[in-house]
C-alpha positions in Angstrom: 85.4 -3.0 -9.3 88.5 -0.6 -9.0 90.5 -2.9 -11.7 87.3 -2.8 -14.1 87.6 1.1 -14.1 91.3 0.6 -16.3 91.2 -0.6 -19.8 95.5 -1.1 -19.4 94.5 -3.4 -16.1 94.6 -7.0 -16.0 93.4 -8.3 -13.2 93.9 -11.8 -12.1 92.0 -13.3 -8.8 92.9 -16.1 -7.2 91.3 -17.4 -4.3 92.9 -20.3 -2.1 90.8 -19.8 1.1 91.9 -19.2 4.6 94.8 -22.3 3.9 98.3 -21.1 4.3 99.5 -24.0 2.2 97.1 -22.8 -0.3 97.9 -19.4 -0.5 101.7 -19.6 -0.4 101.3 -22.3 -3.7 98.4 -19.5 -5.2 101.5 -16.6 -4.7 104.2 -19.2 -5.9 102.6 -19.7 -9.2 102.2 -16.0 -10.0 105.9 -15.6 -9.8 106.2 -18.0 -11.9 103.6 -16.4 -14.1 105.7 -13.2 -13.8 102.9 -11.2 -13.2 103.9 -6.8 -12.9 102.5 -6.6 -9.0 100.9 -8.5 -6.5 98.3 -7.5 -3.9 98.1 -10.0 -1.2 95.8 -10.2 1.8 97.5 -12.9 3.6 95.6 -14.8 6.4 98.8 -14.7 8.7 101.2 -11.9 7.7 104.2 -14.1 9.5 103.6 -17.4 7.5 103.5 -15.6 4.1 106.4 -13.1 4.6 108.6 -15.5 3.2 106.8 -15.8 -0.3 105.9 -12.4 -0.5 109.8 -11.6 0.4 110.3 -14.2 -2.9 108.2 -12.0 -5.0 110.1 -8.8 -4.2 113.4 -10.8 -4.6 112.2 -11.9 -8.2 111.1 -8.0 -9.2 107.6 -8.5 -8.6 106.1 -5.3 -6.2 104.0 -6.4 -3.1 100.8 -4.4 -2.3 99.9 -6.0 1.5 96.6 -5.4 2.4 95.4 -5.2 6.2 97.7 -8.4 8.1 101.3 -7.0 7.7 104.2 -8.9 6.9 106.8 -8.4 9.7 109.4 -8.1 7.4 109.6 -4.4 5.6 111.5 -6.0 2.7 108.5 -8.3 2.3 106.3 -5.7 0.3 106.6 -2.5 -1.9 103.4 -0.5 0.1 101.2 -2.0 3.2 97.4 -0.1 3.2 94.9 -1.1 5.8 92.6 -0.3 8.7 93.4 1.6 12.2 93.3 -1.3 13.9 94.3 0.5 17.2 91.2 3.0 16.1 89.2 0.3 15.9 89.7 -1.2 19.5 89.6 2.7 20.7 86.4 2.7 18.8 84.5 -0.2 20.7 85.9 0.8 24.1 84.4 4.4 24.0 80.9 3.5 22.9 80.8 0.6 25.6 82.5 2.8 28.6 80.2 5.6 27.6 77.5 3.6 27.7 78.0 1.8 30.9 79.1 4.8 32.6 75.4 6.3 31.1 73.6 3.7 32.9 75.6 4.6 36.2 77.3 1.1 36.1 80.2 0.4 37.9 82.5 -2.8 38.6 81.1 -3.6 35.1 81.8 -7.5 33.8 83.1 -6.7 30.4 84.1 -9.3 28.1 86.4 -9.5 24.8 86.3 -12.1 22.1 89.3 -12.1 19.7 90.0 -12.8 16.1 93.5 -14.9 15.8 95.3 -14.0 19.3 98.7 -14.2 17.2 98.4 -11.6 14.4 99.3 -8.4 15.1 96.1 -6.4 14.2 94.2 -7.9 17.0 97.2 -6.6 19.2 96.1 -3.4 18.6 92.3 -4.1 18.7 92.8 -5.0 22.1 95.5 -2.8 23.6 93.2 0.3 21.7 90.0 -1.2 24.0 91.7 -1.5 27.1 93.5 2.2 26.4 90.0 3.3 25.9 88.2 1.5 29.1 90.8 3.2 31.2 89.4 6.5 30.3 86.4 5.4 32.0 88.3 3.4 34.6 87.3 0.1 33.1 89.3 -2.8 32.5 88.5 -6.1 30.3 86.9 -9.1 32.7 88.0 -12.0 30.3 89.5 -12.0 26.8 89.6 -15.5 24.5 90.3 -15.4 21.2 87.6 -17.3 18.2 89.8 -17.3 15.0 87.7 -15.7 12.7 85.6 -18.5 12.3 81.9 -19.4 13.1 82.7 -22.3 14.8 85.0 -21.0 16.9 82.6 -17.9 17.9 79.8 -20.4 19.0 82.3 -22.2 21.2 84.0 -19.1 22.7 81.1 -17.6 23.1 79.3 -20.3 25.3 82.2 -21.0 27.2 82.1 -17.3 28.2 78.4 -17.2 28.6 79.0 -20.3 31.2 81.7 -19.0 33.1 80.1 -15.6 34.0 76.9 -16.0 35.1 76.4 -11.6 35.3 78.1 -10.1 31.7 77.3 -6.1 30.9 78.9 -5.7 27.7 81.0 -7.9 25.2 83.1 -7.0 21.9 83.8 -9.2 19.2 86.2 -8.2 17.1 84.7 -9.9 14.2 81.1 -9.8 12.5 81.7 -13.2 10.7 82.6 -15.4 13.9 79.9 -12.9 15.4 77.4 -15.5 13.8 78.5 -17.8 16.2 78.7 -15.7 18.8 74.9 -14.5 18.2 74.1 -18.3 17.7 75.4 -19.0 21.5 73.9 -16.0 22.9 70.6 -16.9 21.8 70.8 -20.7 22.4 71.7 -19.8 26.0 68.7 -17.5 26.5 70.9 -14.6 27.6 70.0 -10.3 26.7 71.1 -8.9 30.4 74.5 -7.3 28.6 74.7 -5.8 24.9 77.0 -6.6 22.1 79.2 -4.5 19.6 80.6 -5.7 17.0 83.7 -5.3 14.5 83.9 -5.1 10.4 80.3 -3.5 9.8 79.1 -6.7 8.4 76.3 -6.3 6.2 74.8 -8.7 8.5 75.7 -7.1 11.1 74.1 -4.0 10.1 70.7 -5.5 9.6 71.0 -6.7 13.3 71.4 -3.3 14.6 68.6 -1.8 12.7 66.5 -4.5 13.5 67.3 -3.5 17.1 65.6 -7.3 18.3 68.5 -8.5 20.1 71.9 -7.4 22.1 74.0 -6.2 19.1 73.8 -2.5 19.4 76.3 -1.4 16.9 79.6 -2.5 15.2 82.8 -0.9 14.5 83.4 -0.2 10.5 86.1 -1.3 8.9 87.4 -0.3 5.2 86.3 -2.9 2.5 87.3 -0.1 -0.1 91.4 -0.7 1.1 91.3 -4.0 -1.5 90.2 -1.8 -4.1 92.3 0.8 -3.1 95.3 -1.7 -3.1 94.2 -2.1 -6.7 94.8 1.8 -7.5 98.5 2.1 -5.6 99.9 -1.5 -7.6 99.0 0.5 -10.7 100.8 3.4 -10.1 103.5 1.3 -8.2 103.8 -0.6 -11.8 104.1 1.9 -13.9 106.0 4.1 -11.7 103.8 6.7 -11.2 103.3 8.2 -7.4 100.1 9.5 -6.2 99.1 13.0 -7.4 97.5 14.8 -4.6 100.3 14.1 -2.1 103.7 15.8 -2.7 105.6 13.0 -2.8 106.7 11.5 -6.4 106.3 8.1 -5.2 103.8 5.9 -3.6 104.4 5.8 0.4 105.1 2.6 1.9 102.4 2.4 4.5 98.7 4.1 4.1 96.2 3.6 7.2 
């Protein structure tokens, strides 16, 4: 949509999945194809820093949305979400509410995108800062990938292993599916659930208000189209023209 506002725009999609092999060939071929810029959203920020570090070797800008590359020299501009917000977020609306219903010694739970990547990091070190406030810590923590399959099998392992839970987070509205599948195949609604993402899914759940998802912590699909917007300016060397600066910044949460 943000590309379809510029007639002087071309805009290119490729889409290899969540493959790493995939995407590093996908990137690989649009150097070759010597395209202006490149906005990447890699699946693992460390096993594409090395082909996005190619790009900017061979001229071509990087725009890296939301999983960073580790190495600086890897891209032109990063954007993405407050990932530490996030976690801060979801730890404040469950110790709030726990602390409302005069819990204490609560069984809190935390299920994990990709363990590795540095934006869960700061999910979870922003929930645990958060907790604390309330004098809450996290029970158990396992990570599901981002994947439905994973969610359903994290989840039930979870849901097996602690017979008493008051309130889980799940970073992640898509393996959430899972998560919801497990919950409800086990017969459990004794704790309630928050989300991450704001799936659209998601959303429906909460307004429905039928089982334990009570909310969800957003997170900005508009930073892809955004990305679109700063590798135009960063291709035709413009900067942004409400900041003072008379360049494009290197890293916008």
């Amino acid at each position: 949509d943000a590309a379809k506002q510029y007639s002087d725009v071309e805009l290119k999609a490729v889409e290899p999945t969540n493959d790493i092999n995939q995407q590093i060939s996908a990137v690989e071929s649009l150097i070759q194809a010597k395209v202006n810029v490149l906005v990447i959203l890699p699946n693992d920020g460390e096993q594409l820093n090395q082909v996005a570090r190619q790009a900017m070797d061979a001229g071509i800008p990087v725009v890296n949305v939301d999983r960073v590359f580790p190495d600086k020299l890897s891209y032109r501009a990063w954007i993405g979400g407050d990932n530490y917000g996030m976690g801060v977020a979801a730890g404040h609306f469950i110790g709030k509410t726990l602390k409302d219903k005069g819990v204490s010694n609560p069984v809190i739970l935390e299920i994990q995108g990709i363990a590795t990547l540095p934006l869960t990091q700061d999910r979870s070190k922003g929930f645990a800062d958060a907790l604390k406030t309330y004098g809450f810590t996290v029970t158990a923590q396992q990570d599901a990938k981002f994947t439905v399959e994973s969610g359903t099998q994290v989840a039930s392992n979870l849901l097996q292993a602690h017979k008493k839970i008051d309130a889980i987070w799940n970073h992640d509205d898509d393996q959430g599916i899972g998560v919801m599948a497990a919950i409800k195949e086990a017969g459990r609604d004794e704790f309630f659930m928050v989300g991450g993402a704001g799936s659209a899914n998601a959303m429906r759940d909460i307004q429905a208000d039928s089982g334990v998802l009570k909310a969800t912590v957003t997170y900005p699909a508009t930073m892809a189209g955004s990305a679109i917007k700063i590798a135009r300016l960063i291709a035709q060397g413009k900067g942004m023209s409400d900041l003072l600066e008379q360049e494009v910044p290197q890293s916008i949460t």
